[in-house]
VEXNU-224292 format. One record per residue (C-alpha): residue in three letters; x, y, z. Coordinates in Angstrom, 3 decimals. Layout:
BEGIN
+-----+----------+----------+----------+
| res |       c1 |       c2 |       c3 |
+-----+----------+----------+----------+
| ALA |        X |        Y |        Z |
...
+-----+----------+----------+----------+
***
This chain:
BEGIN
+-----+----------+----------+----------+
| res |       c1 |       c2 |       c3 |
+-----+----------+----------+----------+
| UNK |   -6.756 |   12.799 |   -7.981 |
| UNK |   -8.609 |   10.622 |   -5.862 |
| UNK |   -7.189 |    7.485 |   -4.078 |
| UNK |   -9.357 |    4.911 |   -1.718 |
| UNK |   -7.498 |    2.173 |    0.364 |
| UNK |   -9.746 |   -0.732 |    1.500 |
| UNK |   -9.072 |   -4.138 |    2.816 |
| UNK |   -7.174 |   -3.528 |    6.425 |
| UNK |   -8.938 |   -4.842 |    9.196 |
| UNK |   -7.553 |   -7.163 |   12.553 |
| UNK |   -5.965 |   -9.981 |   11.933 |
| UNK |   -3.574 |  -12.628 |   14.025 |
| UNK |   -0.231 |  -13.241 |   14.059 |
| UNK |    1.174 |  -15.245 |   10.889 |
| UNK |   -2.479 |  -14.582 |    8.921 |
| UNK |   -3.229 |  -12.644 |    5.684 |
| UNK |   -4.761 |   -9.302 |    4.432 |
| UNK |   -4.796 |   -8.020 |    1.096 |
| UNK |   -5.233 |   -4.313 |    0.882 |
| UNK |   -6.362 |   -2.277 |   -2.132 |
| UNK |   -6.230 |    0.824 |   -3.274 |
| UNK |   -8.078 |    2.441 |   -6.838 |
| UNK |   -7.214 |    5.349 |   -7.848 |
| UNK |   -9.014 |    7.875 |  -10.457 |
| UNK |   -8.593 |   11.333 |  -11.828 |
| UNK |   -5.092 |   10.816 |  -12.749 |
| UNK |   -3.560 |    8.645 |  -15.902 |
| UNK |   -3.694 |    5.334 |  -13.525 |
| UNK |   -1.176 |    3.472 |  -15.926 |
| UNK |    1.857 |    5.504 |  -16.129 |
| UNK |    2.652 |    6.343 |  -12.626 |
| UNK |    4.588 |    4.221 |  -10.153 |
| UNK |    2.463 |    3.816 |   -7.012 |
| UNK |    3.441 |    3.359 |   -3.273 |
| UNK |    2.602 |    1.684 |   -0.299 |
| UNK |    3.025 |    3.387 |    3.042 |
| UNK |    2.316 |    2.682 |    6.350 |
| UNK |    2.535 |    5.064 |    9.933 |
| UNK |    1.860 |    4.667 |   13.623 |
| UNK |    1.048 |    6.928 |   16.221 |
| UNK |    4.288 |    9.051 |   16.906 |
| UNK |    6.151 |    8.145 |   13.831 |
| UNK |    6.616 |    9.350 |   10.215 |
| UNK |    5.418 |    7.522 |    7.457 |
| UNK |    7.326 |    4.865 |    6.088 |
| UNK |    7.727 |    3.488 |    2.887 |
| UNK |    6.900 |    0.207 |    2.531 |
| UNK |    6.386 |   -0.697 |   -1.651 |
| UNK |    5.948 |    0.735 |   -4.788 |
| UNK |    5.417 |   -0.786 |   -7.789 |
| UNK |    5.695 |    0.696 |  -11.689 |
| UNK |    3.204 |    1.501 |  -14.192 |
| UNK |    3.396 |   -1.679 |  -15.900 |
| UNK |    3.483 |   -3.357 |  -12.706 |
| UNK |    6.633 |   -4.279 |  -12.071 |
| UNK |    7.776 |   -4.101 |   -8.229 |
| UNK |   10.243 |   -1.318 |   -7.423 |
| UNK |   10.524 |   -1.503 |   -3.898 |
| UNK |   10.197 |   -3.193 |   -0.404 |
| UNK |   11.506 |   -2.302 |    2.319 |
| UNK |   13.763 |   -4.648 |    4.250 |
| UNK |   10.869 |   -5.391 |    7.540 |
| UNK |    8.528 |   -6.848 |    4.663 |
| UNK |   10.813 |   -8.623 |    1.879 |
| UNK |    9.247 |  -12.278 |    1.515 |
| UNK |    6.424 |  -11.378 |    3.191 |
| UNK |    4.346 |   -8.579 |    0.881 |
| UNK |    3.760 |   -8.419 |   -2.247 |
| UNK |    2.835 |   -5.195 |   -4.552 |
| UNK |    0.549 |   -5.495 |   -7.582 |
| UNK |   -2.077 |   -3.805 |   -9.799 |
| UNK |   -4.406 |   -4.100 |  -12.429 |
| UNK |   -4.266 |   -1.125 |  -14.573 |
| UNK |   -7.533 |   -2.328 |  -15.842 |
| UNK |   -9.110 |   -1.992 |  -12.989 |
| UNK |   -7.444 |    1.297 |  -11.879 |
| UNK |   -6.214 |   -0.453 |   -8.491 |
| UNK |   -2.861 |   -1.452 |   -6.712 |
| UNK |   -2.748 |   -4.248 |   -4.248 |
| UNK |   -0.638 |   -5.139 |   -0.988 |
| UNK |   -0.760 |   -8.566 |   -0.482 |
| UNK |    0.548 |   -9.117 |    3.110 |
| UNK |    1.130 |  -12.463 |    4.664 |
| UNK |    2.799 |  -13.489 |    7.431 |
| UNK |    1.651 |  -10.404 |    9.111 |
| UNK |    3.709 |   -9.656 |   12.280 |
| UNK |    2.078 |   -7.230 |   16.073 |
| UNK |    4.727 |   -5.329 |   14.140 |
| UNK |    3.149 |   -4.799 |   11.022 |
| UNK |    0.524 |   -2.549 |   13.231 |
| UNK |   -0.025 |    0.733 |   11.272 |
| UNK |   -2.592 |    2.655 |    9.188 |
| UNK |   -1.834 |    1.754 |    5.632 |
| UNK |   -1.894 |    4.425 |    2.947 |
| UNK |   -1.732 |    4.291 |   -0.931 |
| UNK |    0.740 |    7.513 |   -2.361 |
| UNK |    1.226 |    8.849 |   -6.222 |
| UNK |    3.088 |   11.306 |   -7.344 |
| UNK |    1.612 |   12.901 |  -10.451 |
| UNK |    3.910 |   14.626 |  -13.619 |
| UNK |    3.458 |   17.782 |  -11.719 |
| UNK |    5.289 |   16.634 |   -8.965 |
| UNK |    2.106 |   16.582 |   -6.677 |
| UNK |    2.092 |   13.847 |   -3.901 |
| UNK |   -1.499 |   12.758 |   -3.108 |
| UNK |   -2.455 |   10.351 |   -0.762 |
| UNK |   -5.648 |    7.692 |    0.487 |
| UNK |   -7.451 |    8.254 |    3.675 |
| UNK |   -5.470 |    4.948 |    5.067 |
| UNK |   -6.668 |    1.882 |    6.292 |
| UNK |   -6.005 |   -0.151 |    9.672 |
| UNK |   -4.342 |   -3.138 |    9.457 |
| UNK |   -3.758 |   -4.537 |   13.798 |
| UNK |   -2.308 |   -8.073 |   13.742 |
| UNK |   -2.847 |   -9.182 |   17.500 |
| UNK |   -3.603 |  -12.340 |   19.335 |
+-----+----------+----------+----------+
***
């Protein structure tokens, strides 16, 4: 299983980053996927997941209205479309499956910094 985030980068207050994440070495289409995100001190928190098909499972309440989860099974890639990106929404972004063995794998993460 192999999973590569891209897309983060600096951005200001109120703008827009759309982070991606493909995944390969696993049967892409019929896992749910996840979004998390961390900071320095904390634990990794959830913030979407979205179903096989593509149907959104999950936000959590800090980015309701704001992100959106997608993917293109096609393409073997799930998306985080984030707008309205708060100093807040400061973290290293990671993509997450969980395969029918039960086996969590993660991305490498990408930085997202919204600053002024």
């Amino acid at each position: 299983v192999h999973l590569v985030e891209s897309g983060g980068g600096l951005v200001q207050p109120g703008g827009s980053l759309r982070l991606s994440c493909a995944g390969s070495g696993f049967t892409f289409s019929s896992l749910a996927m996840s979004w998390y995100r961390q900071t320095p001190g904390n634990e990794r928190e959830s913030v979407a997941s979205v179903s096989g098909g593509g149907t959104p499972i999950t936000y959590a309440d800090s980015v309701k209205g704001r992100f959106t989860v997608s993917r293109d099974n096609v393409k073997s890639t799930i998306y985080l479309q984030m707008d309205n990106l708060r100093p807040e929404d400061t973290a290293v972004y990671f993509c997450s499956v969980v395969t029918f063995s039960g086996s969590r794998y993660w991305g490498q993460g990408t930085q997202v910094t919204v600053s002024s």
